[in-house]
Wavefront OBJ file of the C-alpha trace (Angstrom):
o trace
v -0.688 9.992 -1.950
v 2.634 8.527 -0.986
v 2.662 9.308 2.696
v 1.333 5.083 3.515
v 4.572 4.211 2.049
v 7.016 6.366 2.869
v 5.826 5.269 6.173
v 6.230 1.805 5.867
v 9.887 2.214 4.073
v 10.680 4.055 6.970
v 9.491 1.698 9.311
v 11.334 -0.569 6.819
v 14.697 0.732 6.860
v 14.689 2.111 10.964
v 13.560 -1.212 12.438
v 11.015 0.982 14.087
v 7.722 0.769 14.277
v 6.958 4.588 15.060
v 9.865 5.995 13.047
v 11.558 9.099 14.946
v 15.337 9.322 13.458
v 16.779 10.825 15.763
v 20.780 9.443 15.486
v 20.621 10.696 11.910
v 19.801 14.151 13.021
v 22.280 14.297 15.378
v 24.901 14.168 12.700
v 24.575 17.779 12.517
v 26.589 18.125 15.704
v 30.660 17.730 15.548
v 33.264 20.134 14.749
v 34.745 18.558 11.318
v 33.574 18.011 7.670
v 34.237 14.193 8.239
v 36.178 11.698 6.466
v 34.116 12.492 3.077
v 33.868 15.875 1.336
v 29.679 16.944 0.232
v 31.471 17.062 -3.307
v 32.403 13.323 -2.921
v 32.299 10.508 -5.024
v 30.989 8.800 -1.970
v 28.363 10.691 -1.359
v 26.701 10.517 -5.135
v 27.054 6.659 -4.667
v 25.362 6.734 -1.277
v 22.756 9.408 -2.590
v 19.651 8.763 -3.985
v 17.943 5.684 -3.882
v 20.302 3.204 -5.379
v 21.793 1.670 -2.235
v 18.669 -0.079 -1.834
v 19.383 -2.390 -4.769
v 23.345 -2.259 -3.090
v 21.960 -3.798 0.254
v 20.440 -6.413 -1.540
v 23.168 -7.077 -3.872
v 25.802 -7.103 -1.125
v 23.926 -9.682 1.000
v 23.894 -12.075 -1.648
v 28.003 -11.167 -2.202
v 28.963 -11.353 0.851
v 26.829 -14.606 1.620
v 29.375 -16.088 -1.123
v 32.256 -16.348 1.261
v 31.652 -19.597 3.672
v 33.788 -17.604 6.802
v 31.265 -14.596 6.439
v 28.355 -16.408 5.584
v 29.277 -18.646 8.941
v 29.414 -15.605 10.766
v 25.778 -14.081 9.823
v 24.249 -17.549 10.472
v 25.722 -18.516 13.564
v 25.882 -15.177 15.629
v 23.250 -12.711 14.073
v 18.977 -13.152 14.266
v 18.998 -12.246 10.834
v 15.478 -14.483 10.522
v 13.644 -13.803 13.320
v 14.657 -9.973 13.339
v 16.036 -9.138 9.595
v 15.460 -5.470 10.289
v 17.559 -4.596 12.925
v 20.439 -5.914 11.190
v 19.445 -4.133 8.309
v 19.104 -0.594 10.847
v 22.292 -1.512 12.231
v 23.740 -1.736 8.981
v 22.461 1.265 7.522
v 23.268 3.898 10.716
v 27.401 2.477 10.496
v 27.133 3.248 6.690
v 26.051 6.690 6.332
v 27.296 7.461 10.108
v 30.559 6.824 8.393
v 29.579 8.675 5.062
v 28.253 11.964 6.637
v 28.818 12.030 10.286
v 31.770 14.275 11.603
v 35.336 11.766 12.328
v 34.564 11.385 16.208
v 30.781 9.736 15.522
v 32.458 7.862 12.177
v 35.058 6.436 14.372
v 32.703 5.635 17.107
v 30.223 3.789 14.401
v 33.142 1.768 13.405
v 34.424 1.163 17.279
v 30.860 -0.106 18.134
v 31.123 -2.838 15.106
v 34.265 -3.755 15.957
v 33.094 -4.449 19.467
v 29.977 -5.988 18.395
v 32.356 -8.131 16.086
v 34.514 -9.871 19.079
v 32.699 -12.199 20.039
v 31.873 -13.150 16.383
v 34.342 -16.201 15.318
v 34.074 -20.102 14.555
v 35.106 -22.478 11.957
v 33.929 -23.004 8.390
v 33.990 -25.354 5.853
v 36.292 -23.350 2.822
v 35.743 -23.579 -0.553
v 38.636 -25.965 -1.005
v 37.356 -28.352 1.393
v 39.528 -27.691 4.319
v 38.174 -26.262 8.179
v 39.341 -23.318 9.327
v 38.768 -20.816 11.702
v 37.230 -17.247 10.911
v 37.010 -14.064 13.235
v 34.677 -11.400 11.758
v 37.420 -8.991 12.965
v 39.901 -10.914 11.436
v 41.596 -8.562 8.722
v 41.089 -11.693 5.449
v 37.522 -11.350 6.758
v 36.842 -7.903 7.359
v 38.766 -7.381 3.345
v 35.702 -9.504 1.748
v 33.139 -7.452 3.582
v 34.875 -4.548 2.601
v 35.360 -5.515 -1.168
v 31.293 -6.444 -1.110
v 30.018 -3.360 -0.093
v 32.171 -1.197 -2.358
v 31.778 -3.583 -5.242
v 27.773 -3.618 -4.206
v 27.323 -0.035 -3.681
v 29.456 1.412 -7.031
v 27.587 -1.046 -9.399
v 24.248 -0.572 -7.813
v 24.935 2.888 -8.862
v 26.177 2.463 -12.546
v 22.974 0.157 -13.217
v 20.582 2.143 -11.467
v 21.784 6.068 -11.632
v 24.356 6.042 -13.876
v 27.946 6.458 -13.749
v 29.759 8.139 -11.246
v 30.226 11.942 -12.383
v 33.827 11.935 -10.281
v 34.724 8.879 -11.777
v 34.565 4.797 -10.297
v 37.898 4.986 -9.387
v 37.102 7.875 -7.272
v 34.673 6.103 -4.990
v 36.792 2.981 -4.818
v 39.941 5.472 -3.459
v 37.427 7.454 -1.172
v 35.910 4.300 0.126
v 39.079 2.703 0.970
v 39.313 5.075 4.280
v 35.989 2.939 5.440
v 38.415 -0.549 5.042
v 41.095 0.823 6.792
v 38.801 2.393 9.323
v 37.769 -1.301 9.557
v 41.293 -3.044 9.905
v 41.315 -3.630 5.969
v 44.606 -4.026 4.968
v 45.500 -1.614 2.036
v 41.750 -1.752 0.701
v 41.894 -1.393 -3.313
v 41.983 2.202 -4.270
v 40.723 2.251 -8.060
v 38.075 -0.089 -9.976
v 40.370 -2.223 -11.403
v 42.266 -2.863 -8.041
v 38.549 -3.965 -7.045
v 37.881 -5.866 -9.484
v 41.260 -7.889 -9.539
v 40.714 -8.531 -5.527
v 37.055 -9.958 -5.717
v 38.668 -12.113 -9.002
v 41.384 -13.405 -6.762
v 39.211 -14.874 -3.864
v 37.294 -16.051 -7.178
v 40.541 -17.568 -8.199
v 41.884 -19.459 -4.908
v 38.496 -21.141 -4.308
v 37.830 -18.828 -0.976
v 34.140 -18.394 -2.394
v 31.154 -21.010 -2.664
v 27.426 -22.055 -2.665
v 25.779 -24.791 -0.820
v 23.356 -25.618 1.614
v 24.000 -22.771 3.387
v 23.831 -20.235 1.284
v 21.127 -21.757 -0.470
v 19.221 -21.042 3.247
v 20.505 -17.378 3.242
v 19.082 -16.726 -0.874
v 15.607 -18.577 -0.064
v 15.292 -15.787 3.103
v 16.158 -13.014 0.834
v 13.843 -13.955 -2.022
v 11.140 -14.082 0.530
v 11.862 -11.800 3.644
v 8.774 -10.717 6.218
v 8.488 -7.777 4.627
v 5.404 -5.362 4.997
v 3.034 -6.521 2.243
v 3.081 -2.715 1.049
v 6.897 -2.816 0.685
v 7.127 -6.360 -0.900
v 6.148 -6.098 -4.107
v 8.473 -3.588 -5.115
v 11.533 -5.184 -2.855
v 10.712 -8.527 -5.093
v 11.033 -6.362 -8.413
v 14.448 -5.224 -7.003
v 15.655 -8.301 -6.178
v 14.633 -9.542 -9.127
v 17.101 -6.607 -11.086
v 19.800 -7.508 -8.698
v 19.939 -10.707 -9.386
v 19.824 -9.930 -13.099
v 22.701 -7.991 -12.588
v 25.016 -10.154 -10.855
v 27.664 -11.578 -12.415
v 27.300 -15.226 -14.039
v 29.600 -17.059 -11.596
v 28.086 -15.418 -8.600
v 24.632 -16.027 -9.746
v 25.526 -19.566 -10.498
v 26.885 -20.296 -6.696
v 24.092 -18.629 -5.297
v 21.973 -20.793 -6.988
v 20.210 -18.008 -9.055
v 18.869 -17.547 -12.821
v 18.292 -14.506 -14.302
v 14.260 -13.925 -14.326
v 13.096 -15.311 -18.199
v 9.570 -15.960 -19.616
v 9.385 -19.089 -22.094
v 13.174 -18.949 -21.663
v 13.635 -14.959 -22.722
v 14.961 -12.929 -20.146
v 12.573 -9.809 -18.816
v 13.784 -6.883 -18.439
v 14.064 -7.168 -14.723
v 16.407 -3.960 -14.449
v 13.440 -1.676 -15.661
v 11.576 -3.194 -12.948
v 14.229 -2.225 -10.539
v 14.393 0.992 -11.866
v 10.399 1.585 -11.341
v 10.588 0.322 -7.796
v 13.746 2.523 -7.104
v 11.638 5.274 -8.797
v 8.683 4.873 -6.482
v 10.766 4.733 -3.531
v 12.149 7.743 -4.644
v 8.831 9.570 -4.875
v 7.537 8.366 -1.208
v 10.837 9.563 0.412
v 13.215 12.468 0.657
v 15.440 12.881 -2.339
v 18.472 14.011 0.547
v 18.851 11.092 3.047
v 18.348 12.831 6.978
v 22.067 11.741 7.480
v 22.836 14.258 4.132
v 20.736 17.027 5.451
v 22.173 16.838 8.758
v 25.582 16.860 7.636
v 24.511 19.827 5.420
v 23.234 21.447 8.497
v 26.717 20.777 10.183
v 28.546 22.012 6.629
v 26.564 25.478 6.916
v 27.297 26.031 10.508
v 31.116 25.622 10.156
v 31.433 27.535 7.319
v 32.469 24.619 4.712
v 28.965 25.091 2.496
v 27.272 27.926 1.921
v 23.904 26.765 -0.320
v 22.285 30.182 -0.125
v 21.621 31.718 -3.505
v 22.373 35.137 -2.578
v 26.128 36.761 -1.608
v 26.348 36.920 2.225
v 23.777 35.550 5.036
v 22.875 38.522 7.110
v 21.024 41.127 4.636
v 18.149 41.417 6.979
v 20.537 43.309 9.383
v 22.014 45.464 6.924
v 21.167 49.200 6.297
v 20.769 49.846 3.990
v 19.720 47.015 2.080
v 21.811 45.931 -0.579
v 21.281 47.475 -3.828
v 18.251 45.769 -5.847
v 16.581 44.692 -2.833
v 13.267 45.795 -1.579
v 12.791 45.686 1.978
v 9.559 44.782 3.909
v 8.776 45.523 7.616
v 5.903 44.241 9.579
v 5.566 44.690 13.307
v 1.972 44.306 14.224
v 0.375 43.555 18.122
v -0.715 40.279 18.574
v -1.152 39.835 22.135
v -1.119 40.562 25.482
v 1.506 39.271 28.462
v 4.461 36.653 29.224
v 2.444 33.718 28.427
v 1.016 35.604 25.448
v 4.851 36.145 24.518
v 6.048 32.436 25.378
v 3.161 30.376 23.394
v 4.165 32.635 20.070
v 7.897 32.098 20.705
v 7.058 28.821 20.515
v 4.695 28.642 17.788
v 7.719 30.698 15.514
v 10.517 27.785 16.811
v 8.457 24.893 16.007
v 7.542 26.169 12.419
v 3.630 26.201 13.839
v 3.466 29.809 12.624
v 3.870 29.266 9.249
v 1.699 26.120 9.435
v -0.843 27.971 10.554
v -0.654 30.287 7.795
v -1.430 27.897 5.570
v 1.772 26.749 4.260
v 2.854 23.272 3.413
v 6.000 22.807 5.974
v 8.803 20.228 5.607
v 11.578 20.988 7.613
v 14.455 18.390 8.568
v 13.883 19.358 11.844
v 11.079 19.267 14.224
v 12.226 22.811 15.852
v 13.984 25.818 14.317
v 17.612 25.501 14.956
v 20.704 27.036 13.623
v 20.903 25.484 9.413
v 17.907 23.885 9.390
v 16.268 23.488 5.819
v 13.032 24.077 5.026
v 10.164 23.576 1.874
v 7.616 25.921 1.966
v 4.897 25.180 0.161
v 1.747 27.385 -1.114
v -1.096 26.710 -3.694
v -2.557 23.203 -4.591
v -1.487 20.842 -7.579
v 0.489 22.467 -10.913
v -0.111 26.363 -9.163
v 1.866 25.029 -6.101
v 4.639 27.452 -5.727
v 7.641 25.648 -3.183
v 10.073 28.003 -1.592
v 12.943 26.448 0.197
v 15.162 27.495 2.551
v 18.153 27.275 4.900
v 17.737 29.061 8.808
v 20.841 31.496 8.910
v 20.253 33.162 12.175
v 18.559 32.267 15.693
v 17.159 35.625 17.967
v 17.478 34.343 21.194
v 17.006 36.760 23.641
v 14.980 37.249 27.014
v 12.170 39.658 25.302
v 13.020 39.013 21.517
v 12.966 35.280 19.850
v 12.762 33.640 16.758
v 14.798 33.235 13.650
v 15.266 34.424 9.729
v 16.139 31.916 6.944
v 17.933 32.609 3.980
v 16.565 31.606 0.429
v 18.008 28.057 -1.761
v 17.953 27.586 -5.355
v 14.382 27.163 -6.111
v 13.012 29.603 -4.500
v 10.839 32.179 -6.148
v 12.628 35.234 -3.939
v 16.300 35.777 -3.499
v 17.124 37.033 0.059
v 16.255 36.546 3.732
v 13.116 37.084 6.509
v 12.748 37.082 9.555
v 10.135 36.199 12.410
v 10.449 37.592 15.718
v 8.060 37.329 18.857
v 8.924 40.870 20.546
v 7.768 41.243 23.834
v 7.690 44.954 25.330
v 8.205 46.247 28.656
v 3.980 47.373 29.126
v 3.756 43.507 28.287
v 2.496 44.355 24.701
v 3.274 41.471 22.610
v 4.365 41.706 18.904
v 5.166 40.066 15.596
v 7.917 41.644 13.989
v 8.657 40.419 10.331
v 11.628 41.483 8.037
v 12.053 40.676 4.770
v 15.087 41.966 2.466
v 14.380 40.465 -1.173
v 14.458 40.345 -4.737
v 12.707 37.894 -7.664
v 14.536 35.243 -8.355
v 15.994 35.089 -11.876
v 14.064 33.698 -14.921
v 10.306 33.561 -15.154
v 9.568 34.802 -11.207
v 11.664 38.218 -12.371
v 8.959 38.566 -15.311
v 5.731 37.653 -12.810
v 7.579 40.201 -10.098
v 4.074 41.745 -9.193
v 2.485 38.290 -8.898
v 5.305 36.889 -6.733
v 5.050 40.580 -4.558
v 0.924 39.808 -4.089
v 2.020 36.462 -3.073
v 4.484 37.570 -0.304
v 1.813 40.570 0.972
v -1.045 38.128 1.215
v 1.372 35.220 3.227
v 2.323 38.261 5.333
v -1.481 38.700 5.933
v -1.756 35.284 6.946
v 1.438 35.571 9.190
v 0.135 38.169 11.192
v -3.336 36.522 11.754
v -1.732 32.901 13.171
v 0.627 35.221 15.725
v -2.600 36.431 16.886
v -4.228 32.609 17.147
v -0.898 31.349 18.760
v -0.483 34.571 21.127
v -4.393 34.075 22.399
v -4.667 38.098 21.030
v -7.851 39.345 19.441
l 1 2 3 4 5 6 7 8 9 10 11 12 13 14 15 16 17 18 19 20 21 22 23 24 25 26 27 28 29 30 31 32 33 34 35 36 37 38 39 40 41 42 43 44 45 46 47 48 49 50 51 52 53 54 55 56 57 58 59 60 61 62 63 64 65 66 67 68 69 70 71 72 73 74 75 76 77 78 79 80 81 82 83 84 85 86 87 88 89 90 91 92 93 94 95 96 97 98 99 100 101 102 103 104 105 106 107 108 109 110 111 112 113 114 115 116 117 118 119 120 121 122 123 124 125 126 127 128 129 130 131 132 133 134 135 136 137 138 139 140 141 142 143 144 145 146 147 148 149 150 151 152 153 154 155 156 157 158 159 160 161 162 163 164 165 166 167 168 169 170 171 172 173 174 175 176 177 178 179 180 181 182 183 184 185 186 187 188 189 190 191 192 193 194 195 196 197 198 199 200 201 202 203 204 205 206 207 208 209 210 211 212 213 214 215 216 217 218 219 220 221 222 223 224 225 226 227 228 229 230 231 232 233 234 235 236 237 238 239 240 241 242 243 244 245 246 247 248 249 250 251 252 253 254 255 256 257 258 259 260 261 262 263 264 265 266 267 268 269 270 271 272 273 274 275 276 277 278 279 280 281 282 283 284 285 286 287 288 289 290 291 292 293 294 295 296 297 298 299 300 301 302 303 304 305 306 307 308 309 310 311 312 313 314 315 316 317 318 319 320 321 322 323 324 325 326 327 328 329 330 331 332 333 334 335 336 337 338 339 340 341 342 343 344 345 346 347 348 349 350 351 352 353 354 355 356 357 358 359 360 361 362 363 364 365 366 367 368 369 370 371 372 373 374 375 376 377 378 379 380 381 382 383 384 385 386 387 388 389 390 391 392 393 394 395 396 397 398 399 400 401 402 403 404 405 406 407 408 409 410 411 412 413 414 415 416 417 418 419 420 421 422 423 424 425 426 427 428 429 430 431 432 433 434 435 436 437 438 439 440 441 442 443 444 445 446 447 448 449 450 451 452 453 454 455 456 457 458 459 460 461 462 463 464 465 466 467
């Protein structure tokens, strides 16, 4: 039902017209945790689907200052190509959010080269010319104090408040200014709040002409006519949201009817809603860094003790253990094409599952939904790949179980190829019900996992060309 837009978002928000994104799974590699913790204040802010509302809103800021405003307008193609500054945007943001330090500090090098050439003179507030640099630290401290400002309040209006706190973020977020040659960036609300009121205060910030060019563009961008009509609702609850002097410079009113204001933030929050339903709940950026969490040992999202049951003998107490090894085929090629079908989840595709994975092949903490049954009888198992079988006659992987899941525990796939050139699937599974209402419908959840077995063993024998 949603698939048309969650296309055209993600064409949207990629600049890219087949959308592959491959940068933001590549986050998984590094050797670090990164500059932000997964339990960070920074990543509930830039979570979810609220920093849509926060690009918006910190366009419009940032367009307040005449010295960045000059900058966007006389060195960027912001009109003829809006959405590759918006990609460009969005990959230095949540590079620097869940990326490891080396690719964080390499976002920010590459923006701070693509800044050098970016300088000029404006017109201030107070009347007087002066020069601007984008990487000029005065500069780069508005940019800095519009994003955070942007991002924390999108999330207050849209999500609600931040569970670690608003001072939290602003402290967190402050490593992203100094990464950026902001001088001592504010490090709690207030501290942000009393910054944006001093360039409020000394005149620094104004409308005109110019930014009068900049808010017509953004009211009516070339947006995808499927994407539009909720990007004008958000705009619309932006712009209600602003603050009265910055609405007033920017030449905005909040949205009325016969002079009554609407209640343009519920519109917001439907067209954040529906965005929400056409897309991932976890960003690819999150889910890679998750992947990268899981593989160095800094999260562990499995619901059970300790990855590795489906080696263990016995099996842990409470567990029941089930082991499938049927012939499927016949020879190396037999062998290779059901290797294959196992790595690139095609064998439980062809099953008959519903697969989304946040990766296109099987590798080492990838996440998967599994999904059986149609409509309200749709049962969704996920889980997280805790062990690769590489090996020149045995390959293929087992995957732990995530909350959610109607087991508890692990399985395993395995293409087994023997030395008479026999072919085989080899399934383990070491489980338990999940607690709560799959423990009480045990034998209907058991039936479930014997039937997908079935169906397991049948596609081995369509990918392995057996009989």
């Amino acid at each position: 039902m949603f698939e048309p837009l969650r296309r055209k978002l993600q064409q949207t928000f990629s600049a890219q017209e087949h959308y592959d994104p491959v940068w933001e799974r590549e986050l998984d590699r590094g050797d670090d945790a990164g500059y932000f913790p997964h339990d960070s204040a920074v990543w509930v802010v830039h979570g979810g689907m609220s920093p849509i509302a926060a690009g918006i809103r910190a366009l419009l800021t940032q367009a307040l200052h005449p010295g960045a405003l000059a900058g966007v307008a006389e060195h960027s193609n912001y009109q003829s190509d809006p959405l590759a500054r918006l990609a460009g945007t969005i990959r230095w943001i949540f590079t620097l959010t869940h990326g490891d330090t080396a690719a964080a500090d390499a976002a920010c090098a590459w923006v701070a080269r693509r800044h050098e050439a970016v300088t000029g003179s404006y017109l201030a507030g107070t009347g007087e010319e002066r020069e601007y640099a984008a990487n000029d630290p005065g500069l780069a401290t508005w940019v800095h104090l519009a994003f955070a400002d942007a991002f924390l309040r999108s999330h207050e209006i849209f999500s609600g408040p931040v569970p670690q706190g608003a001072d939290a973020y602003v402290r967190e977020w402050a490593k992203a200014g100094e990464l950026m040659g902001v001088p001592n960036p504010p490090r709690s609300d207030a501290e942000l709040r009393e910054a944006i009121a001093g360039y409020e205060a000394r005149d620094e910030l104004a409308g005109g002409p110019r930014v009068a060019e900049v808010v017509s563009f953004l009211k009516n961008p070339p947006l995808d006519p499927a994407v539009l009509p909720g990007y004008k609702l958000l705009f619309a609850a932006v712009v209600a949201t602003l603050p009265e002097n910055h609405r007033r410079m920017l030449g905005l009113r909040r949205p009325t009817l016969a002079g009554i204001p609407l209640p343009a933030r519920l519109g917001g929050k439907a067209a954040l809603t529906m965005a929400g339903l056409a897309l991932d709940k976890q960003r690819p950026t999150e889910l890679a860094a998750r992947r990268r969490l899981f593989r160095l040992g800094v999260l562990n999202d499995l619901d059970y003790p300790e990855a590795g049951i489906t080696d263990a003998v016995p099996a842990p107490a409470g567990f029941r253990t089930l082991h499938v090894r049927e012939r499927v085929g016949q020879g190396e090629a037999a062998f290779e094409a059901l290797a294959s079908g196992i790595m690139s989840w095609k064998l439980h595709e062809a099953a008959g599952l519903r697969v989304r994975a946040d990766t296109p092949m099987v590798q080492l903490a990838s996440r998967v939904r599994l999904g059986i049954g149609l409509g309200a009888a749709r049962i969704e198992a996920p889980c997280r790949v805790v062990r690769l079988i590489e090996s020149a006659t045995r390959r293929g992987f087992a995957y732990g179980t995530l909350a959610g899941h109607p087991e508890t525990g692990e399985e395993s796939f395995a293409a087994v190829l023997e030395p008479d050139g026999a072919v085989y699937l080899e399934l383990k599974a070491v489980s338990r019900p999940s607690p709560g209402i799959y423990r009480l419908g045990s034998p209907v959840t058991a039936a479930a996992q014997s039937m997908v077995t079935d169906r397991y063993v049948a596609a081995a024998r369509r990918l392995a060309g057996g009989n």
